[in-house]
C-alpha positions in Angstrom: 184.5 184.3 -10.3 186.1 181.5 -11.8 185.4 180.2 -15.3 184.0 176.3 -14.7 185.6 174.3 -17.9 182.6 172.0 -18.1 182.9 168.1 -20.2 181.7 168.9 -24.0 179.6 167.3 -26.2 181.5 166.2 -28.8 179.2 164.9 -31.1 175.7 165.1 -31.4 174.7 161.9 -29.5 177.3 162.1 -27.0 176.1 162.2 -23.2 179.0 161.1 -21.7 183.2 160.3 -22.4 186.1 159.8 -20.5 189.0 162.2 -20.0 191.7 160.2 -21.4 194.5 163.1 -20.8 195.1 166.4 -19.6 197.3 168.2 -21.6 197.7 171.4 -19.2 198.3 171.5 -15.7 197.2 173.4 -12.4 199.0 176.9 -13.1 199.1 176.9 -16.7 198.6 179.7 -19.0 195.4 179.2 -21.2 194.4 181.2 -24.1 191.7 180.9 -25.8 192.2 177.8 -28.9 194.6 175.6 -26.9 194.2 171.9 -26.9 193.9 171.5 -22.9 193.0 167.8 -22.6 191.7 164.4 -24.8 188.3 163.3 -24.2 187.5 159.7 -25.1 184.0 159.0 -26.5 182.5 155.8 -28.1 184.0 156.7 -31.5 187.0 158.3 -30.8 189.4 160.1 -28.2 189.3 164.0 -29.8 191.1 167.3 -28.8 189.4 169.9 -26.6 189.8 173.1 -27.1 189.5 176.1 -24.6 187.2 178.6 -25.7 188.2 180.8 -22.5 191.6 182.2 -21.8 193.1 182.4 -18.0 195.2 180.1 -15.6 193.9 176.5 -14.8 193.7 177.3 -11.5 191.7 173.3 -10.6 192.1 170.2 -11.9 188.2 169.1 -10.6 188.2 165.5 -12.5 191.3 164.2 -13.0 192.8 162.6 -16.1 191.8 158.5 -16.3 188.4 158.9 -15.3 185.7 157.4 -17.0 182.3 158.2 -17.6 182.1 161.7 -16.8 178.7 163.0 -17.9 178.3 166.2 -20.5 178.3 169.4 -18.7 179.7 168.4 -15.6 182.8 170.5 -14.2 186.0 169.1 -15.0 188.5 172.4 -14.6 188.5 175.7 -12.9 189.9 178.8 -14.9 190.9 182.1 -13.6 190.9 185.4 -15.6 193.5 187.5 -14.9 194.1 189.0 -11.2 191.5 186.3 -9.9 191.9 185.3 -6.4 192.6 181.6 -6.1 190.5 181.5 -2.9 187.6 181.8 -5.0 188.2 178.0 -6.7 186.7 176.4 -3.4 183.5 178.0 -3.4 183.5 177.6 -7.5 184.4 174.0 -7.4 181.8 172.6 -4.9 179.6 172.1 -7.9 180.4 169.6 -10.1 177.9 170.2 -12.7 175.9 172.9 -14.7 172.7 172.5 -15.9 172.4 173.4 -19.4 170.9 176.6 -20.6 168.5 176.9 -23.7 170.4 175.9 -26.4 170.5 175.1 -30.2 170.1 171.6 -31.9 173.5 169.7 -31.3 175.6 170.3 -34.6 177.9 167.9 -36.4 181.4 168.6 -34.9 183.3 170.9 -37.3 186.0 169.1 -39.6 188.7 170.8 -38.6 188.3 169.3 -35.2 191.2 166.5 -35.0 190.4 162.9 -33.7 192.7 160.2 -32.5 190.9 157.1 -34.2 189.7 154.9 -31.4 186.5 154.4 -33.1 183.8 151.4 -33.2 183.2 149.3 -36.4 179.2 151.1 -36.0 178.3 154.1 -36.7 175.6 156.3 -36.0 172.0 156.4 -37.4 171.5 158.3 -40.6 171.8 162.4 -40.7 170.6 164.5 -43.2 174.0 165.0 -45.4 172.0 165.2 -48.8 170.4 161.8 -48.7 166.6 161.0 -48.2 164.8 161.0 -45.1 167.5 162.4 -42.7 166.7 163.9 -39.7 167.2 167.9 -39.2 169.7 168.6 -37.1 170.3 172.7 -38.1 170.5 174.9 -35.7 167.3 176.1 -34.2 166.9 179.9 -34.3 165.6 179.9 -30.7 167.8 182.1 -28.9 170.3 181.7 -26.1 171.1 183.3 -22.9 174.2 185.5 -22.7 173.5 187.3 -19.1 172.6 185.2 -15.9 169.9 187.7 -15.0 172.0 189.7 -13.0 173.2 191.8 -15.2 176.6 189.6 -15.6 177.5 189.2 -19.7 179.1 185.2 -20.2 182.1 186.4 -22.1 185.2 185.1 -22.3 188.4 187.5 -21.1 189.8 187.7 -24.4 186.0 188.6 -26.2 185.9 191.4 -23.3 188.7 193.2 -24.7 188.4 192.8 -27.9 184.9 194.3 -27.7 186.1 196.9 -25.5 188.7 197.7 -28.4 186.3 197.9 -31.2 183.6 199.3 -28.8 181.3 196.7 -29.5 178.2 196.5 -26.9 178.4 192.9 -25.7 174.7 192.9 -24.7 173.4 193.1 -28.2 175.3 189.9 -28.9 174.9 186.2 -28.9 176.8 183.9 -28.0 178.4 180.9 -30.3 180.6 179.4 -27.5 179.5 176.7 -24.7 175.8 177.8 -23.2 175.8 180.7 -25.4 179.1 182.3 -23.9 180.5 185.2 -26.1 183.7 184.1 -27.6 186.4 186.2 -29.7 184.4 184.1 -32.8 181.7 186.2 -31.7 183.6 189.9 -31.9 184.8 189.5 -35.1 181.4 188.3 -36.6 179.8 191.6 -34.7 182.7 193.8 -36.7 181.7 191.6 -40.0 178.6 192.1 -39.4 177.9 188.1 -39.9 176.7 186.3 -37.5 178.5 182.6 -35.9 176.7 179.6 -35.8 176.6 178.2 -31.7 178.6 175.8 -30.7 177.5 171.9 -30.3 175.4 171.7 -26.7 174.5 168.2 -25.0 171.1 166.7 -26.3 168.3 166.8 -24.7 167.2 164.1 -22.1 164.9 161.3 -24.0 161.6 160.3 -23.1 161.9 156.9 -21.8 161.8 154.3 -24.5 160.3 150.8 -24.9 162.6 148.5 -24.5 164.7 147.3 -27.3 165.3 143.4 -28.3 168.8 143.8 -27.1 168.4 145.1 -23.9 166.1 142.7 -23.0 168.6 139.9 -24.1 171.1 141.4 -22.1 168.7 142.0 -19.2 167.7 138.7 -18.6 171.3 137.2 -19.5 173.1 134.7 -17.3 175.8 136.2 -15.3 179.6 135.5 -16.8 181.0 133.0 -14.8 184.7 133.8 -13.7 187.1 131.1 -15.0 188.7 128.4 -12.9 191.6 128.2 -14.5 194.8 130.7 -14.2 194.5 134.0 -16.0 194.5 137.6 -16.9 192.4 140.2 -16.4 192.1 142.6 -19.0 190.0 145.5 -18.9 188.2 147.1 -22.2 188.5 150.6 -23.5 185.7 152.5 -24.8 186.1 151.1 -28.3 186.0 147.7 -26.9 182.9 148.0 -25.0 181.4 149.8 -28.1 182.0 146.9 -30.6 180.7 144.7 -28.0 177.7 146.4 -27.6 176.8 147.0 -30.8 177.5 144.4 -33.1 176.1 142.1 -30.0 172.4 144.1 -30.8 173.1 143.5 -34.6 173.3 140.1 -34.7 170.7 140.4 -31.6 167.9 142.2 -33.8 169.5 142.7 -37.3 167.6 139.3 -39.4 170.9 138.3 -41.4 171.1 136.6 -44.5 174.0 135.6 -46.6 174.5 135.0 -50.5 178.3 133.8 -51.2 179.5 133.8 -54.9 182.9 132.7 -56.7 184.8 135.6 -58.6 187.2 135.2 -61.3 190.1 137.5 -60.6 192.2 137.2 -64.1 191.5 139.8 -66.4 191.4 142.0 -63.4 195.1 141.0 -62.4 196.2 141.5 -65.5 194.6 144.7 -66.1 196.3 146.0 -62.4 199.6 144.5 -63.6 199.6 146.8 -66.9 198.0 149.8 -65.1 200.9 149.7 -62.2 203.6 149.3 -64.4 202.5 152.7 -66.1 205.8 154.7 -66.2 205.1 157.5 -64.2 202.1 156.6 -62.6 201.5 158.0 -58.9 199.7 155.2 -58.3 199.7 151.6 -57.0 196.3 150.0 -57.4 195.8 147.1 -54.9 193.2 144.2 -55.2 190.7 146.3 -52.8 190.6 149.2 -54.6 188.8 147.7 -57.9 186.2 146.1 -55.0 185.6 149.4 -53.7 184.9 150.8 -57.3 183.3 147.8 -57.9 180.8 148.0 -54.9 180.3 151.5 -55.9 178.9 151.0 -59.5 177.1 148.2 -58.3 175.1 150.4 -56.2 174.9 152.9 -58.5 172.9 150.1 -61.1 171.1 148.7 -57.9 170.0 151.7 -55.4 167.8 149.5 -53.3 171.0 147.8 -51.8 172.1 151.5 -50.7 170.0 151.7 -47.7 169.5 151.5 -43.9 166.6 150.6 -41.7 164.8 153.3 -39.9 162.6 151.7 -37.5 159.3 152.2 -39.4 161.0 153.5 -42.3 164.1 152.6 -44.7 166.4 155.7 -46.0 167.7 155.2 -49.0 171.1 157.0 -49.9 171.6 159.6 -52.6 174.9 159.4 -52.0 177.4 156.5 -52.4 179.7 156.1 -49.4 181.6 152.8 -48.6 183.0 152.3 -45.6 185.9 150.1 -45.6 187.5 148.4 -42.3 191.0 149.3 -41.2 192.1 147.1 -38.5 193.8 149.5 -35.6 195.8 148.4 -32.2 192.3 147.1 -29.8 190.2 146.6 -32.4 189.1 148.3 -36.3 187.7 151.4 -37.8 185.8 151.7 -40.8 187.2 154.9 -43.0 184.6 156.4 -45.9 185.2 156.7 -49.4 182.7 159.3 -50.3 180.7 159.4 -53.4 183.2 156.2 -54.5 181.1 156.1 -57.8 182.2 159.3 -59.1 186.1 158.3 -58.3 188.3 156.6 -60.4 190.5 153.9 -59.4 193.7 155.9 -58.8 191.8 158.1 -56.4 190.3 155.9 -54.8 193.5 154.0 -54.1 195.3 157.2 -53.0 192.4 158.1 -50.7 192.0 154.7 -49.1 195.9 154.9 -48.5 195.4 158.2 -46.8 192.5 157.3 -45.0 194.1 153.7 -43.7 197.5 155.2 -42.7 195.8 158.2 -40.3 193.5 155.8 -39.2 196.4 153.7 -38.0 198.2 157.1 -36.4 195.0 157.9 -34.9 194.1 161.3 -37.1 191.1 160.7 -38.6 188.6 163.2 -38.3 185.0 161.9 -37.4 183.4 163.2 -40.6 185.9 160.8 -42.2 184.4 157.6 -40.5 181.1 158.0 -38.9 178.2 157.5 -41.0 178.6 155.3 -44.7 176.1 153.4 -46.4 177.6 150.2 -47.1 180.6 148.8 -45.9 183.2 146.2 -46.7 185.5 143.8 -44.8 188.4 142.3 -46.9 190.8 139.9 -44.8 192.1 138.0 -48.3 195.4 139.5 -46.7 195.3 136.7 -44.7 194.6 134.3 -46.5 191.0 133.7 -45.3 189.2 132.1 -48.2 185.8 132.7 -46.8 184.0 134.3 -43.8 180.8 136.2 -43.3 180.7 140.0 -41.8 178.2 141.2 -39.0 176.5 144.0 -40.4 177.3 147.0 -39.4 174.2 149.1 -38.3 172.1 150.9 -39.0 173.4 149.9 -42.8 171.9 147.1 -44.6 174.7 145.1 -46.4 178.2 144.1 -45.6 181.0 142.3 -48.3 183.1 140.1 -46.7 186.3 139.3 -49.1 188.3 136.7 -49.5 191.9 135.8 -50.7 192.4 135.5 -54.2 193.4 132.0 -55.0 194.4 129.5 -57.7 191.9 127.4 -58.3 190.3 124.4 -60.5 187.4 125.7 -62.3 185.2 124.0 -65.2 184.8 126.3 -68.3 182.7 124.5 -70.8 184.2 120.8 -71.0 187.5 121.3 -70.2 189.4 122.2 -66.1 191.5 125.2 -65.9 193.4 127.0 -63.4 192.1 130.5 -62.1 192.4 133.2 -59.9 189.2 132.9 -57.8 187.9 135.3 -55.1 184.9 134.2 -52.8 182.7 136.9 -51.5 179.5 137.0 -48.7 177.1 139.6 -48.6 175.6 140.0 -45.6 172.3 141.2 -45.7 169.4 143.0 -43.5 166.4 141.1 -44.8 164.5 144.1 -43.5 165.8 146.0 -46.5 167.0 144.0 -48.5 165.3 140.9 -50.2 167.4 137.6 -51.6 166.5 138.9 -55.0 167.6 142.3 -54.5 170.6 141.2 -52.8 171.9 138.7 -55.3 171.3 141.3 -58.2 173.5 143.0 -56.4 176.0 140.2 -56.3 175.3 139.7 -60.2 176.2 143.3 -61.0 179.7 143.2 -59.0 180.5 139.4 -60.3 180.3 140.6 -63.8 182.2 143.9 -62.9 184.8 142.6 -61.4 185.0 139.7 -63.8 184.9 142.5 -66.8 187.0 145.2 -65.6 187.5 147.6 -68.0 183.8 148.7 -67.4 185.5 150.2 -63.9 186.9 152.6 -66.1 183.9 154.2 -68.5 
C-alpha cells in the first residue's frame, strides 16, 4: 500500500502552512533524507525531508496552496514493485488522524530555513530560563503496528533490520506517527534509543476570547478604494506581522522613555579599534548598542522579561534580538548570551546572522524566541521613532541616527555626536522607574565605553 507523505509540523505551534514548492515530481526516485518540497509557515518557508524512500507516485496537494492543515495528505509514495493502481484507493483520503504521540519538540538545528519570518516570536520555552513550559518528550509510548499485524517502517528501515536481523516489533518508532525509520535501526544496533520526531499539537480547549479578537471581530469592514489601483496579495509573513503586532499595540499597555546619547568617545574609540592592523574585525555603531543593551540587562534583570498572562518570566539568559529588514518585510536574528561576547564577536556574529537572513538561511533556533529586542534605522537617517513591541517581550530600543548636534555643557555650546533612543515599554512588566534605570545604565555605557570592554 502506498506510503501517504502527510503535511509536518514544523514547529511546535504549527497547525497549518502552505506548500510553497515541490522539489520532486510524480515519478521521482525518493530516498530516505531528500529535501522533497518547501513548506511555508508563519515564521519561515523550511525544507522537508522524506523520511520514507520510494517513487512519488501522487502529487495529492499541489505546490501554491495555502493553508493545508498538519497531517493531511499531501503526496503518495510507492515502495518498490508497488502497483500504481493502488494510488486511487490510497489517495481518496486526504488526511490521517494522528496517533498517540510525544510532546511536540523544538525542530532540530540542523533543519535549514529560508527566512520568511515575522518580527514576533513565539511565547517563552524552557531553554534554561525561569518559568518555561516543559516541552520534553513524554515517555508515553507510540504505536508502531496498526493492529493488524502490519509494522510502520519505512523500506529502507526494513532492510536494514532484515540485515542486522533486528526484530522490528520490539522497536519504536522516532519517525512521523511513530513510523520506524533507518534512525531507528542504527539506534537498536547501538543500543541507544532516538528521540520521536516533532508530531502536531494537540487540539485546544476553546479559549476566552482575547482583546484582539474581539477588536477585530467587531471591526468595520475595509472599504475598497475608489480610486485606480493594485491589488496586492500578502504572504504569510505579511499577514503574520499584521496580525501580531496589530494585537500588541491592541493589548500590549505601551509606554515610552526617549533619552539623548552622546556618541564621541565611542566614535573615537571604534575609529582606533578598526584601524587595528590586523584586526578581523569592523565594529559598526550597532554593535556597541547591542553590547550595550546587554550589560545593561545584566545590571538591571527586571527589564529582561516577558508577560505570561498571570505570570512574568524573567530570563536567565541574555538574548537580543535585533531587526534585519528582508524583501516583504523584517526578521529579527538573536545574539545569544550578548553579555558574555565581546564586541568583535558580536560584530562578526550579527554580520553572519544579517547576511543569511537576507539569503534566507537562518535556522529557526537562530530567530524565534529572544528576550529583548532592538530596532536601529539611524541608517536612514531617522532621528527619532518609537518601536512596537515585539511580544511576548517586554521592551523594544528604537535607535536613531547619530548626529551633530548643539549641546550645553556647563556654560558654554558645543558641537556633538548625539544619538536619540525610545524604549518601548510593557508597563505590565516593566515600571517607568525600572525602565528609565534601564535607560540610565546604557546612557552612561554608551557615553563611557571602555566599560564595554572589562
Amino acid at each position: 500500500m502506498p506510503i501517504k507523505i502527510l503535511m509536518p509540523a514544523l514547529s511546535p505551534t504549527m497547525t497549518e502552512g502552505n506548500l510553497a514548492r515541490w522539489l520532486k515530481k510524480e515519478g521521482d526516485e525518493v530516498k530516505s533524507g531528500d529535501i522533497i518540497a518547501e513548506i511555508e509557515t508563519d515564521k519561515a518557508t523550511m525544507e522537508f525531508e522524506a523520511v520514507d524512500e520510494g517513487k512519488l507516485g501522487k502529487i495529492v496537494v499541489p505546490e501554491g496552496t495555502e493553508g493545508v492543515k498538519v497531517n493531511e495528505v499531501i503526496g503518495l509514495l510507492l515502495e518498490d514493485g508497488e502497483d500504481p493502481a493502488t494510488l486511487n484507493s490510497a489517495g481518496s483520503s486526504t488526511s490521517e488522524k494522528p496517533e498517540a504521540s510525544s510532546v511536540p519538540s523544538t525542530p532540530p538545528a540542523s533543519a535549514p530555513a529560508k527566512a520568511v519570518a515575522a518580527e514576533v516570536a513565539d511565547a517563552p520555552k524552557d531553554d534554561g530560563r525561569t518559568g518555561g513550559a516543559d516541552l520534553s518528550p513524554s515517555s508515553a509510548s507510540i504505536p508502531q503496528s496498526d493492529g493488524g499485524g502490519r509494522i510502520f517502517a519505512s523500506p529502507l528501515a526494513k532492510r536494514l533490520a532484515a540485515a542486522a536481523k533486528i526484530d522490528l516489533s520490539g522497536l519504536k518508532g522516532s519517525g512521523p506517527h511513530g513510523r520506524i525509520v533507518k534512525a531507528d535501526i542504527e539506534a537498536a544496533e547501538k543500543g541507544t534509543p532516538v528521540q520521536a520526531a516533532p508530531s502536531a499539537p494537540a487540539a485546544a480547549s476553546p479559549a476566552p476570547a482575547r482583546a484582539a479578537d474581539v477588536a477585530e471581530s467587531v471591526a468595520a469592514p475595509i472599504e475598497v478604494p475608489s480610486a485606480p489601483h493594485d491589488v496586492i496579495q500578502l504572504n504569510t509573513m505579511r499577514k503574520t506581522i499584521a496580525k501580531r503586532l496589530t494585537q500588541s499595540k491592541q493589548t500590549i499597555p505601551h509606554f515610552y522613555l526617549t533619552i539623548d546619547v552622546n556618541l564621541d568617545a565611542l566614535m573615537d574609540m571604534r575609529a582606533t579599534l578598526n584601524g587595528r592592523a590586523g584586526a578581523d574585525y569592523k565594529l559598526s555603531v550597532n554593535d556597541f548598542v547591542i553590547k550595550a543593551v546587554a550589560v545593561a540587562l545584566k545590571r538591571k534583570p527586571d527589564a529582561n522579561a516577558a508577560w505570561g498572562g498571570d505570570k512574568v518570566f524573567r530570563f536567565k539568559d541574555i538574548d537580543v534580538s535585533v531587526a534585519v529588514a528582508i524583501e516583504g518585510g523584517l526578521i529579527t536574528p538573536i545574539v545569544k548570551k550578548a553579555d558574555q561576547k565581546g564586541l568583535a564577536t558580536i560584530s562578526n556574529e550579527m554580520k553572519d546572522l544579517a547576511k543569511r537572513a537576507r539569503e534566507g538561511k537562518l535556522k529557526p533556533e537562530e530567530f524565534q524566541g529572544g528576550g529583548f529586542s532592538i530596532s536601529n534605522l539611524g541608517m536612514f537617517g531617522i532621528r527619532e521613532f518609537a518601536a512596537v513591541i515585539n511580544p511576548p517581550q517586554a521592551c523594544i530600543l528604537a535607535v536613531g541616527a547619530g548626529e551633530k548636534r548643539a549641546i550645553v555643557v556647563g556654560s558654554e555650546i558645543k558641537i556633538a555626536t548625539m544619538m536619540t533612543v525610545t524604549l518601548s515599554v510593557d508597563h505590565r512588566v516593566v515600571d517607568g522607574a525600572l525602565g528609565a534605570e534601564f535607560l540610565a545604565e546604557f546612557k552612561k555605557l554608551v557615553e563611557e565605553p571602555l566599560s564595554l570592554l572589562l
